[in-house]
Structure formats: C-alpha cells, structure tokens
C-alpha positions in Angstrom: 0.0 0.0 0.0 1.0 3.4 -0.2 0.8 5.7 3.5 1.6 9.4 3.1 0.5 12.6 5.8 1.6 15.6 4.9 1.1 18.6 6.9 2.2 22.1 5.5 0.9 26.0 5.8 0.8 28.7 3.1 -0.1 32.1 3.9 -3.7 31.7 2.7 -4.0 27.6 2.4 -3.1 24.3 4.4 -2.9 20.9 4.0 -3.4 18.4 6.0 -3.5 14.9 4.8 -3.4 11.6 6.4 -4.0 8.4 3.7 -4.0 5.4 2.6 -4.1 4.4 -0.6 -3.7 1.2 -2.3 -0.2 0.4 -4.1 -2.8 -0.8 -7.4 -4.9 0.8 -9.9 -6.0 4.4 -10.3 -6.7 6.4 -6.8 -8.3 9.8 -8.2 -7.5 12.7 -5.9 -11.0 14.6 -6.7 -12.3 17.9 -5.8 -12.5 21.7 -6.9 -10.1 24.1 -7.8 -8.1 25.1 -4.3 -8.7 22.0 -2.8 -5.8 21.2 -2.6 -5.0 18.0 -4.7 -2.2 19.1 -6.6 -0.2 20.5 -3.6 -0.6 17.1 -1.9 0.7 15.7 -5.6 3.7 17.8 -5.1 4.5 16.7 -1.7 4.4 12.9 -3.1 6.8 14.1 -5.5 9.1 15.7 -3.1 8.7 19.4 -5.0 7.1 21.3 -1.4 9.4 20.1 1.7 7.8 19.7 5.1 9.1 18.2 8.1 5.7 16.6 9.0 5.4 14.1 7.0 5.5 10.8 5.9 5.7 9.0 3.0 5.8 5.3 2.1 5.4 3.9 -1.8 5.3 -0.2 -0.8 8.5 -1.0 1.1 10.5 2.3 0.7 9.9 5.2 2.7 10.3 8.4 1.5 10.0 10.1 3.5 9.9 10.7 7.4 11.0 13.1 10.7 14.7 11.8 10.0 15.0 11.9 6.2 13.6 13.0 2.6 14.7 11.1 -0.7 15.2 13.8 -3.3 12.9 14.2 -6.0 15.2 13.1 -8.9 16.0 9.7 -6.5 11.9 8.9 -5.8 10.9 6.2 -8.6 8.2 8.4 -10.0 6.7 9.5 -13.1 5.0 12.7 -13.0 2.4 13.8 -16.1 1.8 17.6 -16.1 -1.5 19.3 -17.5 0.8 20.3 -20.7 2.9 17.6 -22.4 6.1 19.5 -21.9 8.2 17.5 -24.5 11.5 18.3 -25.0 11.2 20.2 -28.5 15.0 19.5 -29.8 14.2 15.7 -29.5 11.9 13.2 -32.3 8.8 11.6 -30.7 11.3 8.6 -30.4 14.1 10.2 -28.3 11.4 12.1 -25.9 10.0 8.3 -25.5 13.4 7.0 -24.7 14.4 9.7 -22.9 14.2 8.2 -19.3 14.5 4.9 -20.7 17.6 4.8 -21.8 19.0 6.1 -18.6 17.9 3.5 -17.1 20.6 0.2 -16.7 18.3 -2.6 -18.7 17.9 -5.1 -15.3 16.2 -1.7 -13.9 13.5 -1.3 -16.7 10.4 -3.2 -15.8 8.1 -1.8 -18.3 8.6 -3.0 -21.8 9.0 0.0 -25.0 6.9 -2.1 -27.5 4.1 -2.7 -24.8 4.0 1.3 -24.2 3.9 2.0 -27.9 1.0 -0.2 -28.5 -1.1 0.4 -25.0 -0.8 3.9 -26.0 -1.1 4.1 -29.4 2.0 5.8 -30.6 3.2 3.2 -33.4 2.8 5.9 -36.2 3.7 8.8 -34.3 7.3 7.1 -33.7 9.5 8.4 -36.5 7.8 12.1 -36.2 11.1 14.6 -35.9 9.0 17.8 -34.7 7.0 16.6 -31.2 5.9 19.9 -31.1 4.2 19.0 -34.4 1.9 16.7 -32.9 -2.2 17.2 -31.5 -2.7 18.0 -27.7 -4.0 14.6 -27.3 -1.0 13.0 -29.0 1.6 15.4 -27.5 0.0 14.4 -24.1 0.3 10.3 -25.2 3.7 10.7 -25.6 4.5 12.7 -22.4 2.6 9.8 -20.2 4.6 7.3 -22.4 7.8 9.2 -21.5 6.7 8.9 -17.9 5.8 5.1 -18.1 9.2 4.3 -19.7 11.2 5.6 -16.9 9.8 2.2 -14.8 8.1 4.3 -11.9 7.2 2.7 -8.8 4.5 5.2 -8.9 3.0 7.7 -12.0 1.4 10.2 -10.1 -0.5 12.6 -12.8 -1.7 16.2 -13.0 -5.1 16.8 -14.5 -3.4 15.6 -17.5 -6.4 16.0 -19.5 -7.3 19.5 -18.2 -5.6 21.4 -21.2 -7.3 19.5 -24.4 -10.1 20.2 -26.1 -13.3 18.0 -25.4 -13.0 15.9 -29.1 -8.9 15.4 -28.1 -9.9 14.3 -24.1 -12.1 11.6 -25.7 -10.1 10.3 -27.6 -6.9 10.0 -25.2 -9.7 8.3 -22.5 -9.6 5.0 -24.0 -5.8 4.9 -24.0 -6.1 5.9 -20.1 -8.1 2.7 -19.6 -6.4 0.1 -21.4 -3.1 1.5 -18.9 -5.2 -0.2 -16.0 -5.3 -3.6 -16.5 -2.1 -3.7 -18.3 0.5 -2.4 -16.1 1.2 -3.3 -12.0 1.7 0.3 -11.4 -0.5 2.3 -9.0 -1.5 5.6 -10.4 -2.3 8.9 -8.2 -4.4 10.9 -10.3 -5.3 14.3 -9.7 -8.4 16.2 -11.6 -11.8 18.2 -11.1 -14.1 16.4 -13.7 -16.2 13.9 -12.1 -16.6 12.3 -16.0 -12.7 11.2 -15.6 -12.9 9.7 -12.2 -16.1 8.2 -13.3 -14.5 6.1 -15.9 -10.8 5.5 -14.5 -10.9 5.2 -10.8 -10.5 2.1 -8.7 -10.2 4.5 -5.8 -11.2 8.1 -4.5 -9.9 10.5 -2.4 -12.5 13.3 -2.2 -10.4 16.8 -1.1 -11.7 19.7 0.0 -10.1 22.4 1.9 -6.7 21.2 2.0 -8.1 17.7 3.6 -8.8 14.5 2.6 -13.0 14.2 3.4 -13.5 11.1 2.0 -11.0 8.1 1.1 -13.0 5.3 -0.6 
C-alpha cells in the first residue's frame, strides 16, 4: 500500500493529509479548484518540503521526521497538465528519454508494450513533437513517464488542457493502462466524467483535507 500525511501552511492555504491508498490501480484525488490536490501531488513528489510528513510507496519510505529522498531519486513518473516535450528531441528520443538512462535489469516496463497500449506506433518516426495534437503530445509525455519504470506515476489533470474531441479520444488509451501495467497511479483532476471512468479508488479533497478516502 501506499501511506503518506503531509502537513504544510501557506499564507492563505493548508494541507493536512493523512492516507491510505492502495499500491494498485488508479486512486483519483478529486475535488474543486483550491482543494488542494495538486499540492498534496507535489509533496508525493518531493517538490514542497515539510518536516511533518511521511511517506511510504510499498517497502520504501520516502520520507519521514529523519530523512527526505530527493525528488530526482523517488521512482516516480509525473504527467503535467501540458505535455512539456522536450522540443530538440523526435517523438522517439522524448519516448526513450528516461528509458535509456535506465541500466536494462532496472526497466520493468517494456517500450513495444508502451507504444502499443498507447497508441504511438505511427507517431514514432515524427522529428518535430511539437508538431503533434494536444491529445497526441499528451500520449507521448505519459509514455515518456511510463518508460522511466516508476514505482509510482502520479498525474496532474493531465487532461485539463485539451479540447473535449482530443480528451475523448486520449480516455480509452487511459483505460487500457489499468489492467495492463502493475503500477498504482495517483491521479489528480476536477471532472467527475474522468474519475467516473478511471478510478479504482477516491480520495475526495476539499479544503486542504482528505473528506472522504474510498
């Protein structure tokens, strides 16, 4: 399972969180704008520091009182509202990008399986990402993230920043990532149609605290 409590003041906003969450399947952090769901996203990621917390992904802590593992060294992949490929690189090298970093008896997700699950067979020899749909930008960037063999992909309303024909078409891909991979998913949006379709598990926010954990 996964345990994180996080507790951490802004001038205007807290949060304090104290979950569970099972270490399978997609746990949707739901709630409106301000909630606070993707400051508690950013704690898992080790991007806001606070000494009260904890954090454990399985059998690693992450973080307690004593220590924090850096963000770079936490065995995540992290999906953004906006793709954010690198532009310099082909749809290939932004795929391999964390891949290939990775020593070979370290990768425990498989490139072809990615390409397929996702979709990306024909997209694979473009030269100009940047060239690609917002859907098809946003396949690649979750790709990116899958490739880099996360023990957890935690993502950001990924699907916040396409248009309504492009989020329905990227939906399916989002399902067929459930069954397919052991890798729990923490993922963070405001439309109860995508938490509808792709949660296992929710965490309902509001207020900076978790009000429901189901």
């Amino acid at each position: 399972d996964i345990a994180a409590r996080f507790k951490l003041g802004f001038a205007d906003f807290a949060l304090d969180v104290d979950l569970a969450l099972p270490a399978h399947g997609v746990s949707a952090i739901f709630g409106p704008s301000g909630s606070g769901k993707t400051t508690l996203l950013r704690c898992i990621a080790g991007l806001h520091r606070t000494a009260d917390a904890y954090l454990r992904v399985r059998d690693e802590v992450w973080q307690d009182g004593r220590h924090c593992v850096p963000t770079h060294r936490r065995a995540l992949g992290y999906v953004f509202q906006e793709a954010s490929l690198l532009p310099h690189l082909s749809v290939r090298d932004n795929l391999e990008f964390g891949f290939k970093r990775l020593p070979a008896a370290e990768r425990r997700v498989d490139f072809e399986q990615v390409v397929d699950l996702l979709g990306l067979a024909h997209l694979i020899g473009r030269r100009d990402a940047l060239a690609l749909s917002g859907g098809e930008r946003q396949r690649v960037a979750i790709g990116r993230a899958l490739l880099a063999s996360p023990r957890l992909l935690l993502m950001d309303e990924p699907l916040a920043a396409l248009d309504a024909a492009s989020k329905q078409d990227i939906l399916p891909y989002l399902e067929r990532l459930h069954g397919a991979l052991d890798l729990p998913v923490l993922y963070v949006s405001h439309a109860l149609d995508e938490v509808v379709r792709l949660a296992d598990h929710v965490v309902l926010m509001e207020g900076g605290r978790a009000i429901a954990n189901d």
